[in-house]
C-alpha positions as a Markdown table, in Angstrom:
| # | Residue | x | y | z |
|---|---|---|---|---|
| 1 | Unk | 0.0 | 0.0 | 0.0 |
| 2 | Unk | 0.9 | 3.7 | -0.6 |
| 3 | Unk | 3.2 | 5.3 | 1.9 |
| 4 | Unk | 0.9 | 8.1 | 3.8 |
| 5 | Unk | 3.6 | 11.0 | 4.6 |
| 6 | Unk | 3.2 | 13.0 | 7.7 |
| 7 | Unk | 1.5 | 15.7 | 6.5 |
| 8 | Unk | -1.2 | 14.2 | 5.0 |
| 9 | Unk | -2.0 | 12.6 | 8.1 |
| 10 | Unk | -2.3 | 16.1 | 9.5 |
| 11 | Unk | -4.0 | 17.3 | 6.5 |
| 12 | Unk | -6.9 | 14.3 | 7.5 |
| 13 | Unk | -7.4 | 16.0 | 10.7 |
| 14 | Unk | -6.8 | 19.3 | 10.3 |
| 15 | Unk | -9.3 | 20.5 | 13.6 |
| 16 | Unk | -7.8 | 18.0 | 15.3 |
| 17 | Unk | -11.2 | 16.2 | 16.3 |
| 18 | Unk | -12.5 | 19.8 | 18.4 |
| 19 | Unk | -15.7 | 20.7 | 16.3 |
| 20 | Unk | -18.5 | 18.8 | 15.7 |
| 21 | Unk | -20.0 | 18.8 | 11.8 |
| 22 | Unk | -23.3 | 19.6 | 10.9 |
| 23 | Unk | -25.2 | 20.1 | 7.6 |
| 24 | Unk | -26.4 | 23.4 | 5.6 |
| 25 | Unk | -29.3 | 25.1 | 7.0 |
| 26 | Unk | -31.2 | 25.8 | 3.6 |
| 27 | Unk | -28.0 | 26.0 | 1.7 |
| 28 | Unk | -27.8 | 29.9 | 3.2 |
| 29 | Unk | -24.9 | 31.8 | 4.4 |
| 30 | Unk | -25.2 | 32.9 | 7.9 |
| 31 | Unk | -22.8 | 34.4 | 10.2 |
| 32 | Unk | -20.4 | 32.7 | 12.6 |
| 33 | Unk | -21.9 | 31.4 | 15.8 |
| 34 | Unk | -24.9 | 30.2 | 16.9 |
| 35 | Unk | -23.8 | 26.6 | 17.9 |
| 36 | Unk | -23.5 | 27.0 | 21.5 |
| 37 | Unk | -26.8 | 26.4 | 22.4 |
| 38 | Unk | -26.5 | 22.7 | 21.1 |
| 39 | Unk | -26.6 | 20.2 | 23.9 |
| 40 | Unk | -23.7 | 18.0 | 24.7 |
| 41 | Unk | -25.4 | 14.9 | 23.9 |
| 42 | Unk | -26.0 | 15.7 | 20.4 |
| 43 | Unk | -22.7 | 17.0 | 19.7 |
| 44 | Unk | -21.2 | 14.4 | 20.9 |
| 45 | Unk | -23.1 | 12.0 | 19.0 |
| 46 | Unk | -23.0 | 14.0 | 15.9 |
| 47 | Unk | -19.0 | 13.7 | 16.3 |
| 48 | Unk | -19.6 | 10.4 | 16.6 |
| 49 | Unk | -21.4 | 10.2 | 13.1 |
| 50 | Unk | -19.2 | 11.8 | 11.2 |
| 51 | Unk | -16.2 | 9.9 | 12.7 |
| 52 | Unk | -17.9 | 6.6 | 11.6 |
| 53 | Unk | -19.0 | 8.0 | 8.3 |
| 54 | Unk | -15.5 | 8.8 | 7.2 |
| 55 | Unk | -14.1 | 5.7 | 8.8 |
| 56 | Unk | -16.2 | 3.6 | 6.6 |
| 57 | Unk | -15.5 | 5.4 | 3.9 |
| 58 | Unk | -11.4 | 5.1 | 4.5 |
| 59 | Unk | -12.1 | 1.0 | 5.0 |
| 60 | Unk | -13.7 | 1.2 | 1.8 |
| 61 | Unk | -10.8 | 3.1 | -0.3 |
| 62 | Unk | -8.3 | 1.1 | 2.1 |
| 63 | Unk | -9.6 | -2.4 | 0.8 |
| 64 | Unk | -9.9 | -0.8 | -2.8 |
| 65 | Unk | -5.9 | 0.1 | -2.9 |
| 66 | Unk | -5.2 | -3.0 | -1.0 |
| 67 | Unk | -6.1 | -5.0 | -4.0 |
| 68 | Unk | -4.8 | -2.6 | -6.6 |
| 69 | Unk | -1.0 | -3.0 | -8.5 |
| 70 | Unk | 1.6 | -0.7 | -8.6 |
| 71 | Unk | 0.8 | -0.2 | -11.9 |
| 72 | Unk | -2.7 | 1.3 | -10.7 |
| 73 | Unk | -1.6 | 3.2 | -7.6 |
| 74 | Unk | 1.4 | 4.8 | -9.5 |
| 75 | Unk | 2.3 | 2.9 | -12.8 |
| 76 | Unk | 0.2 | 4.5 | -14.9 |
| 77 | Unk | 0.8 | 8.3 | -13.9 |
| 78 | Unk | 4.2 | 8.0 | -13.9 |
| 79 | Unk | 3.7 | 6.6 | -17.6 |
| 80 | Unk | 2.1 | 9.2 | -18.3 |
| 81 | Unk | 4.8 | 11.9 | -17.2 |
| 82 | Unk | 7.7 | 9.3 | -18.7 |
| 83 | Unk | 5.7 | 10.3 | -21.9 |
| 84 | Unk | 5.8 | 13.7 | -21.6 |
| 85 | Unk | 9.2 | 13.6 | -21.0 |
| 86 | Unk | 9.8 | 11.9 | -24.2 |
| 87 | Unk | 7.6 | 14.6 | -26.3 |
| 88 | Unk | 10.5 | 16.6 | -25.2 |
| 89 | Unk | 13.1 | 15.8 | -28.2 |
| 90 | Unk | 10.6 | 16.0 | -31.0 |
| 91 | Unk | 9.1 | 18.7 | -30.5 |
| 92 | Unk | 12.4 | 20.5 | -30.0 |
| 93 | Unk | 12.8 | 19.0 | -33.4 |
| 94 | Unk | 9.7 | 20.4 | -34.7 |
| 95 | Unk | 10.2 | 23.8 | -33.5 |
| 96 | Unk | 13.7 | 24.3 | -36.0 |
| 97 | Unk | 11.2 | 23.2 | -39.0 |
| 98 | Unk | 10.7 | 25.8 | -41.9 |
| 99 | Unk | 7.0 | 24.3 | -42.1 |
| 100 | Unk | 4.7 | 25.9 | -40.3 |
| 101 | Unk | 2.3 | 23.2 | -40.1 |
| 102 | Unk | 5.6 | 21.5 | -38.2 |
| 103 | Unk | 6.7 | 24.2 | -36.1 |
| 104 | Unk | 3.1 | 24.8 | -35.1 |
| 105 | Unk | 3.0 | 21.1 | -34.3 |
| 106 | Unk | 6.4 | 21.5 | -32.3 |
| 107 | Unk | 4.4 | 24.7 | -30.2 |
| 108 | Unk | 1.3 | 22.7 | -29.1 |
| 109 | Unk | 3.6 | 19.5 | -28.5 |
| 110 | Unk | 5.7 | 21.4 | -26.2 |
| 111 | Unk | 2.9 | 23.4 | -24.6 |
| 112 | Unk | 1.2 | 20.1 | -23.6 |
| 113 | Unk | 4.4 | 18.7 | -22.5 |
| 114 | Unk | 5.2 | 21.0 | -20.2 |
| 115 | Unk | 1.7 | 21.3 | -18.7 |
| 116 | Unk | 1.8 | 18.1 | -18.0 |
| 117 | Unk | 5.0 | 18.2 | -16.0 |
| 118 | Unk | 4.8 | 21.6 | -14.0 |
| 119 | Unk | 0.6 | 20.8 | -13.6 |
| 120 | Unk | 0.3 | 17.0 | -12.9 |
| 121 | Unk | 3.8 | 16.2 | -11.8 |
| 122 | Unk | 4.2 | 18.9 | -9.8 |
| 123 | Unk | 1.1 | 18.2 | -8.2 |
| 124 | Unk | 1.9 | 14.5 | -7.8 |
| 125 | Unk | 4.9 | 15.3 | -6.5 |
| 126 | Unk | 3.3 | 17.6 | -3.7 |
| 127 | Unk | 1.4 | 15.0 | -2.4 |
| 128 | Unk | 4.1 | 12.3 | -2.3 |
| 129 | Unk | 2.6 | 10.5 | -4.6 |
| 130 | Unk | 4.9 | 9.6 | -6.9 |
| 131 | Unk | 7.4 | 7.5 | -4.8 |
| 132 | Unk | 7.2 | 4.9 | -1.7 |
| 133 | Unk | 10.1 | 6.6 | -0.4 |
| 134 | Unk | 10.7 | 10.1 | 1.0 |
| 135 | Unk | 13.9 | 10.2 | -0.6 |
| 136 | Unk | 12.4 | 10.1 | -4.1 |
| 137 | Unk | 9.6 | 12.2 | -2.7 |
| 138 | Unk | 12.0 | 15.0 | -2.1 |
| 139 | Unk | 13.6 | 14.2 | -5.5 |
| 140 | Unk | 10.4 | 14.3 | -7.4 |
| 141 | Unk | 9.4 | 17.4 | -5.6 |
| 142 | Unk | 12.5 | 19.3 | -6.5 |
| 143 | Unk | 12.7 | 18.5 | -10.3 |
| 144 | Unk | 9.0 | 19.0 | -11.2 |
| 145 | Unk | 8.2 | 21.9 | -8.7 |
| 146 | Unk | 11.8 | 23.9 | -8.3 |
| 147 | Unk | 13.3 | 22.8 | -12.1 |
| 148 | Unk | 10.2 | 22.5 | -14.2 |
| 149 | Unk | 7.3 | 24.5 | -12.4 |
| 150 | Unk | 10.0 | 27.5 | -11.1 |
| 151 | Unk | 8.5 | 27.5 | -7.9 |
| 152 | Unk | 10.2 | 26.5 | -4.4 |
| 153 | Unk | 9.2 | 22.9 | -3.7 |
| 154 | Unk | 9.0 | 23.8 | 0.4 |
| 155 | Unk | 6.8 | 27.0 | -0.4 |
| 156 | Unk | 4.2 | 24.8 | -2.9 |
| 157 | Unk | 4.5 | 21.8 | -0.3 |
| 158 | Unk | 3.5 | 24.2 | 2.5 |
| 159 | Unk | 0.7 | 26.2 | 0.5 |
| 160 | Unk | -1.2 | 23.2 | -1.2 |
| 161 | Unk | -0.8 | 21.0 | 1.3 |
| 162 | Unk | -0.5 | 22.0 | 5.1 |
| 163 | Unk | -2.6 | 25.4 | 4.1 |
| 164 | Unk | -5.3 | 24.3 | 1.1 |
| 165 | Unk | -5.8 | 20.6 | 2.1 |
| 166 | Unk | -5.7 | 21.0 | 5.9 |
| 167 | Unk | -7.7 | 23.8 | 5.8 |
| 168 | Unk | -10.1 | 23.6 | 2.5 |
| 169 | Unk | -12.5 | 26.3 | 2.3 |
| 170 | Unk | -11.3 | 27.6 | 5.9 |
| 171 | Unk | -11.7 | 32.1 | 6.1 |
| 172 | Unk | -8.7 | 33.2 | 6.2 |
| 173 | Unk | -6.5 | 29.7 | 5.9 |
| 174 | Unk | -7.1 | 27.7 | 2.8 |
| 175 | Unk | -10.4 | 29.8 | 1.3 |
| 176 | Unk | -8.4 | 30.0 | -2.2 |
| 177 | Unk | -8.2 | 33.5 | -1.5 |
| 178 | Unk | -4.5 | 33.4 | -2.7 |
| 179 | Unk | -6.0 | 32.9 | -6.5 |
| 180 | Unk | -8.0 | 36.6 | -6.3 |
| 181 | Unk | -6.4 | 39.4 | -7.7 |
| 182 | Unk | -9.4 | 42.9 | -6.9 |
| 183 | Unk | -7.6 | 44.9 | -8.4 |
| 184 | Unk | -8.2 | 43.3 | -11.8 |
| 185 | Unk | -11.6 | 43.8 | -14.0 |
| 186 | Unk | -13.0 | 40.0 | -14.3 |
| 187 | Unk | -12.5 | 39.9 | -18.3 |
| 188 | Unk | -8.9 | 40.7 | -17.5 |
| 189 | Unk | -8.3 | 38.4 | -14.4 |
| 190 | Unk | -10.0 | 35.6 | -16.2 |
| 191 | Unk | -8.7 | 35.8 | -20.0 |
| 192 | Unk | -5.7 | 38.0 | -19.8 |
| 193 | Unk | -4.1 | 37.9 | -16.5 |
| 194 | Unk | -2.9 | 34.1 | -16.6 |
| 195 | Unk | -1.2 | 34.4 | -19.7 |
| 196 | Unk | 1.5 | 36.2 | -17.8 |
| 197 | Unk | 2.2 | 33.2 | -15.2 |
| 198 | Unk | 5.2 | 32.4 | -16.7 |
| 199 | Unk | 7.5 | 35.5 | -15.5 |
| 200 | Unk | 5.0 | 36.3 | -12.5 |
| 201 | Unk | 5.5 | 32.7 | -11.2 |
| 202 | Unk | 9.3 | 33.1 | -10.9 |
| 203 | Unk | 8.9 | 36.7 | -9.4 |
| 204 | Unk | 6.6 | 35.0 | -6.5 |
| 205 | Unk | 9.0 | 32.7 | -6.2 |
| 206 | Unk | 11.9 | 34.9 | -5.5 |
| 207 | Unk | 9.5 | 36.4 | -2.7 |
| 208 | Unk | 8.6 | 32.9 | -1.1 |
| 209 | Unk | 12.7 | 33.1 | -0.8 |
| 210 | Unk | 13.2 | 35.8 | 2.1 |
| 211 | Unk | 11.7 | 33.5 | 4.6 |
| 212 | Unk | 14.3 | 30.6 | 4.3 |
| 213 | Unk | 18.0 | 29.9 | 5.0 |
| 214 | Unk | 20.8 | 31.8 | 2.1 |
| 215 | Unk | 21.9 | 27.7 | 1.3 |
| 216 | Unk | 18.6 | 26.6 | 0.6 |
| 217 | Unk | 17.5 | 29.9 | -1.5 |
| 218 | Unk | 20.7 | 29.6 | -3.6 |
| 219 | Unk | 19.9 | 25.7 | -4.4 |
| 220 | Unk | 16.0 | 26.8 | -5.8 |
| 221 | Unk | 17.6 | 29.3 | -7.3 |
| 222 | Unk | 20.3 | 27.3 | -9.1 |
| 223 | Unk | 17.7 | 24.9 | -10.0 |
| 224 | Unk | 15.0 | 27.5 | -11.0 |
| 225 | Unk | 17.3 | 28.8 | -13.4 |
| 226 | Unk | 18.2 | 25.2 | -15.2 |
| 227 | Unk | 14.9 | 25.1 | -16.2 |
| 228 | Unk | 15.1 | 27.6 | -18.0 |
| 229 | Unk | 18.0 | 27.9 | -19.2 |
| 230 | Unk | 18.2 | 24.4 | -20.4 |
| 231 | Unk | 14.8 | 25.1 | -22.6 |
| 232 | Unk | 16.7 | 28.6 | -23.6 |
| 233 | Unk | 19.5 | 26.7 | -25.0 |
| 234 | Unk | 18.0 | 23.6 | -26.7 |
| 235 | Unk | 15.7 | 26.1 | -28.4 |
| 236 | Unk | 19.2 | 28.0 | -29.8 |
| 237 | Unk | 21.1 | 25.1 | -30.5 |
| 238 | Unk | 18.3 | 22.1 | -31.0 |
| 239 | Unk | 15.3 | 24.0 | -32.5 |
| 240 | Unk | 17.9 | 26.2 | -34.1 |
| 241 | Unk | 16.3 | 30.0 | -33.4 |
| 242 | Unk | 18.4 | 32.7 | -34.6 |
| 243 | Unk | 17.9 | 35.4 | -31.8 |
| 244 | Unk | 17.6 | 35.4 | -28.2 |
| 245 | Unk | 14.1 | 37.1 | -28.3 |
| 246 | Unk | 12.7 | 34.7 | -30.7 |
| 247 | Unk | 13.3 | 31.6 | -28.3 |
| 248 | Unk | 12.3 | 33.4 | -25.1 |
| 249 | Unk | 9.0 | 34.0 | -26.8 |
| 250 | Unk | 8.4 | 30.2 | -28.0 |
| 251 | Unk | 9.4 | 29.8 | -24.3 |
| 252 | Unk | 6.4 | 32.1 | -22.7 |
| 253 | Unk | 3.9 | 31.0 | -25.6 |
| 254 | Unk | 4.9 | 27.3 | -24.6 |
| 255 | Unk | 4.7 | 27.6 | -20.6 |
| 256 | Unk | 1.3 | 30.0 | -21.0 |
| 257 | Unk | -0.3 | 27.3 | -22.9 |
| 258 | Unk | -2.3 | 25.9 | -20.3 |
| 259 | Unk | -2.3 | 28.9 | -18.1 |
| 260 | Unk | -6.1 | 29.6 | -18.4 |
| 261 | Unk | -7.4 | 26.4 | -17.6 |
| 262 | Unk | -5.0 | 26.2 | -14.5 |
| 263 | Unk | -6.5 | 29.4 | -13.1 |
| 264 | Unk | -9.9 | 28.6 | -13.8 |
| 265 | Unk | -9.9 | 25.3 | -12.1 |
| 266 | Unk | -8.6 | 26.4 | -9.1 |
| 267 | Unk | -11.2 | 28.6 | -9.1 |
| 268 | Unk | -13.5 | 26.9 | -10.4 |
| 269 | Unk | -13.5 | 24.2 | -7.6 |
| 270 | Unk | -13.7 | 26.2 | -4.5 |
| 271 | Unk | -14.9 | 29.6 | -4.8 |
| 272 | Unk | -18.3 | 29.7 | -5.0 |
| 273 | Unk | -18.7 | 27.2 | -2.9 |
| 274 | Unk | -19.7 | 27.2 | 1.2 |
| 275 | Unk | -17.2 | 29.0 | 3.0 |
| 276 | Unk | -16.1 | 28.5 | 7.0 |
| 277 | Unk | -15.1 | 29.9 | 9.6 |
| 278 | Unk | -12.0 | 28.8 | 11.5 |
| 279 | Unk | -13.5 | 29.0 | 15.0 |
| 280 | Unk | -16.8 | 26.8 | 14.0 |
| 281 | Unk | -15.5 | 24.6 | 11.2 |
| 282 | Unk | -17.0 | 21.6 | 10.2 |
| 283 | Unk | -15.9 | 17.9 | 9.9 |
| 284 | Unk | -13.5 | 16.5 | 7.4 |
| 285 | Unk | -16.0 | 14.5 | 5.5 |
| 286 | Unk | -18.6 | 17.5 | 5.7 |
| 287 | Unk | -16.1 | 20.2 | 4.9 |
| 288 | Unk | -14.8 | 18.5 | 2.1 |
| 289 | Unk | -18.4 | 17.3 | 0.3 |
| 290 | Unk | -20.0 | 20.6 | 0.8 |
| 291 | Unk | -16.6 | 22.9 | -0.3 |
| 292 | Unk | -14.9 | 20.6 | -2.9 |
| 293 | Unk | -16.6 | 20.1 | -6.6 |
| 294 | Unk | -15.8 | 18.0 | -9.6 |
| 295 | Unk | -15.3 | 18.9 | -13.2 |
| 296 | Unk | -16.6 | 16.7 | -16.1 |
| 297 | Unk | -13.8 | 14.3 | -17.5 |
| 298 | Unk | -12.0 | 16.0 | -20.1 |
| 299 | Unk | -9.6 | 13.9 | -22.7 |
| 300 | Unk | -6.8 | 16.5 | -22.8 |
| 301 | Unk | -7.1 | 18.3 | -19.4 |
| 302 | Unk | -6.9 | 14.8 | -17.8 |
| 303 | Unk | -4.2 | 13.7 | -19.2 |
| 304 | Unk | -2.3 | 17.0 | -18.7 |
| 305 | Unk | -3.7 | 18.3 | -15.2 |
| 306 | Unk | -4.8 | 14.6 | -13.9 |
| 307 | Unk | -8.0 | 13.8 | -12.7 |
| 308 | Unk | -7.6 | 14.7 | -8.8 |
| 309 | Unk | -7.5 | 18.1 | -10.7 |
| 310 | Unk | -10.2 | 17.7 | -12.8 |
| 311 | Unk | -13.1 | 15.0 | -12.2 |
| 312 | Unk | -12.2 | 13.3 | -9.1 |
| 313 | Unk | -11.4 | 16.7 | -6.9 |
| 314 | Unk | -13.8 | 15.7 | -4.3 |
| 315 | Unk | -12.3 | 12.5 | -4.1 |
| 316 | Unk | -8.4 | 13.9 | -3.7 |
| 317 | Unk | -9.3 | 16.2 | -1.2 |
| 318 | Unk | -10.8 | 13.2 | 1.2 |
| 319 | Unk | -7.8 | 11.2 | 0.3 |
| 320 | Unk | -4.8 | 13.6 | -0.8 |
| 321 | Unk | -2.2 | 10.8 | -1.3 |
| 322 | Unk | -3.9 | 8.7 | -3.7 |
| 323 | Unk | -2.5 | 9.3 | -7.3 |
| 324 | Unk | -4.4 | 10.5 | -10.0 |
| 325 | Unk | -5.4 | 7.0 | -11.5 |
| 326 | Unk | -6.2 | 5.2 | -7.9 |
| 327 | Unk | -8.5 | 8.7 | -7.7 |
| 328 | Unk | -10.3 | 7.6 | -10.7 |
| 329 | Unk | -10.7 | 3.9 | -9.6 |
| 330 | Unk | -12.3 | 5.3 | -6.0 |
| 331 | Unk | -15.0 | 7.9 | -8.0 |
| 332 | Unk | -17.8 | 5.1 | -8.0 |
| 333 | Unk | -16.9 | 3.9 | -4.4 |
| 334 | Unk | -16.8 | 7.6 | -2.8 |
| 335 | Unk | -20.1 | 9.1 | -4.9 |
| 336 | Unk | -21.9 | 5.9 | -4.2 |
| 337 | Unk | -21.2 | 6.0 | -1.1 |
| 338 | Unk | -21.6 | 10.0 | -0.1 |
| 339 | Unk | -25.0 | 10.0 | -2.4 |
| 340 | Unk | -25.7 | 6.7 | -0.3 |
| 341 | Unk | -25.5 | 8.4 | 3.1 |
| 342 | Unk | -27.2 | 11.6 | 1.8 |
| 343 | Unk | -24.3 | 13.4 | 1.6 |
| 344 | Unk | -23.3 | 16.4 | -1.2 |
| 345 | Unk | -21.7 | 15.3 | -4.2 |
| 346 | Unk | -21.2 | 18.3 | -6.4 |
| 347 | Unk | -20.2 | 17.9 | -9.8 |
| 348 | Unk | -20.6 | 21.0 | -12.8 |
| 349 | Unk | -19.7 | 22.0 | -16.1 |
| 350 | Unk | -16.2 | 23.9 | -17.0 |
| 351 | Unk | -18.5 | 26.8 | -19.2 |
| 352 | Unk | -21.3 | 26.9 | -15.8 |
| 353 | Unk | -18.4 | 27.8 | -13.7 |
| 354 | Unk | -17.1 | 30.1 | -15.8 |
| 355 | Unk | -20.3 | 32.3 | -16.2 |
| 356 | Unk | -21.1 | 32.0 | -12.2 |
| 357 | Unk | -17.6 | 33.6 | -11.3 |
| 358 | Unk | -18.1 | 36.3 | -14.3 |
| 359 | Unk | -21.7 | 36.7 | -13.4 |
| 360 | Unk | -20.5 | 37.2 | -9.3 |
| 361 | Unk | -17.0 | 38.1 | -9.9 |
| 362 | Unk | -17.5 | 41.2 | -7.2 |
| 363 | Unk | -19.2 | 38.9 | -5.0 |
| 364 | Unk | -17.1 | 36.0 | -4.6 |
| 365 | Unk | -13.4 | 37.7 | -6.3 |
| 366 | Unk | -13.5 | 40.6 | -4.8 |
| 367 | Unk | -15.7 | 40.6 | -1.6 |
| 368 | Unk | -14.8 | 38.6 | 1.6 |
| 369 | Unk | -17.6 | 35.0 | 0.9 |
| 370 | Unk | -19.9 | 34.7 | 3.7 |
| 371 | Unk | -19.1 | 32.3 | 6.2 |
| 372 | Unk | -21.6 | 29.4 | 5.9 |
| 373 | Unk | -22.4 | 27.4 | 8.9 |
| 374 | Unk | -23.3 | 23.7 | 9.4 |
| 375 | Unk | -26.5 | 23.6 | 11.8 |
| 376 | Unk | -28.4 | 20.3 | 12.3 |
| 377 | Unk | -27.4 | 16.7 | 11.7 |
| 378 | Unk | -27.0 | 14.8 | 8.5 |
């Protein structure tokens, strides 16, 4: 079975068993509070619930990877990124052809390459996913999230999962709010804005640096800059571009490819959704049906993003260290399951997502969400 790192452990408890759960009143937002008068009894035995709920559910995904290969639990994804890996050399190829049927083939080769190494490996690699030991874990983590994504591994690490995960939907702690920019109008925030994550990602990067010891911001930044100096070059000498300027835009065209999408679906997924408030949150199992929602499988953003990204979201955030494809084998045992015990299993389309955030984009991008509270027992 997969090794379950530390964090995650945390991340599966993030109240530490303090707060009992309870289900939307009406699906309405009201303010913080109004919990105390709720007798001891039934908190008690609503803990209770919920602690059996989402221990049956574990025994359930347990017995499920249990009886899976290593193909299943991490064969396939790491296929998968072994094959972008390989895309690499031909569509360096590609991009030094005179054709522009070929060179526009080497673009979209290379875009999708590199999404799927800085989007799916680098989330893999957050989680531990990718390898049984911590050894490769921190290997794993440094080439796809410090080489490939430009990113310090301990700052994503930290962020995604001790911040979003252990506190999903949480005011203040992992309510996404790190993904709104106010500032920005919502045509420009949602069309324009994430086409410029290839130098802003770097320059965040450099700022996540000031909190961490001179050795270790030298080695992210030695690594940061192999990335991209190694595409830099192999464009000049592979792909055979005659100026400097001319490779360092195939560069930004190639990294922005998938830039949108990635924005969208982090929004997309969370915001929108129930909010809570730190001081009355809910249960794991209750926090994570009513604040986490899936996206309809899509061909090319599964394979580049992964489906804990995409489709199976609700099922990643209840069990974080499952890879993408053991994810996908658990979607019929978690939604039967959740839809079995009357809990919320959201799903929605990419384009309905979209026009909710445009439609309320000063509501939920701009203004604080309301806090939604949990009153009454599933």
């Amino acid at each position: 079975m997969q090794r379950v790192p530390e964090e995650w452990r945390e991340a599966g408890r993030p109240d530490g068993g303090k707060h009992s759960h309870l289900p939307l009143r009406n699906g309405t937002a009201v303010s913080d509070g109004g919990m105390e008068g709720a007798e001891a009894k039934g908190e008690k035995g609503g803990a209770a619930g919920e602690e059996t709920l989402m221990m049956e559910l574990s025994r359930l995904v347990q017995r499920s990877v249990k009886e899976s290969s290593w193909w299943e639990r991490r064969g396939v994804d790491c296929s998968i990124l072994a094959g972008a890996l390989l895309c690499l050399p031909p569509a360096f190829l590609l991009l030094g052809s005179s054709q522009p049927l070929c060179f526009t083939a080497g673009v979209l080769l290379m875009g999708a390459a590199h999404g799927a190494l800085t989007i799916k490996g680098a989330h893999l690699a957050s989680h531990g996913s990718l390898s049984g030991s911590q050894a490769g874990a921190d290997f794993w983590a440094s080439f796809f999230i410090e080489i490939c994504s430009s990113f310090p591994a301990r700052a994503g690490v930290h962020g995604h999962i001790k911040m979003h995960h252990a506190h999903t939907n949480i005011i203040g702690l992992g309510d996404s709010s790190v993904w709104k920019v106010p500032c920005l109008p919502r045509s420009v925030y949602l069309f324009l804005a994430p086409l410029g994550l290839p130098v802003i990602t770097p320059l965040v990067a450099l700022g996540e640096l000031r909190n961490h010891s001179v050795f270790y911001a030298l080695r992210t930044v030695l690594y940061i800059s192999l990335g991209f100096y190694s595409q830099y070059w192999l464009l000049l000498n592979v792909s055979g571009f005659q100026s400097p300027s001319g490779a360092l835009m195939c560069m930004m065209v190639c990294r922005a490819m998938f830039s949108l999408p990635y924005i969208h679906v982090n929004v997309f997924q969370h915001i929108g959704l129930p909010m809570f408030s730190a001081k009355q949150r809910p249960k794991r199992i209750f926090q994570m049906t009513h604040g986490v929602l899936n996206l309809p499988r899509n061909p090319l953003l599964d394979l580049v993003f992964g489906h804990s990204l995409i489709s199976c979201h609700v099922e990643h955030h209840l069990f974080p260290f499952l890879s993408d494809h053991m994810c996908l084998k658990i979607k019929p045992i978690v939604s039967s399951y959740l839809k079995a015990k009357k809990l919320p299993y959201q799903e929605d389309r990419y384009l309905s997502r979209l026009r909710i955030i445009f439609d309320r984009y000063q509501e939920l991008m701009v203004f604080a969400p309301p806090i939604t509270q949990l009153v009454g027992f599933q």
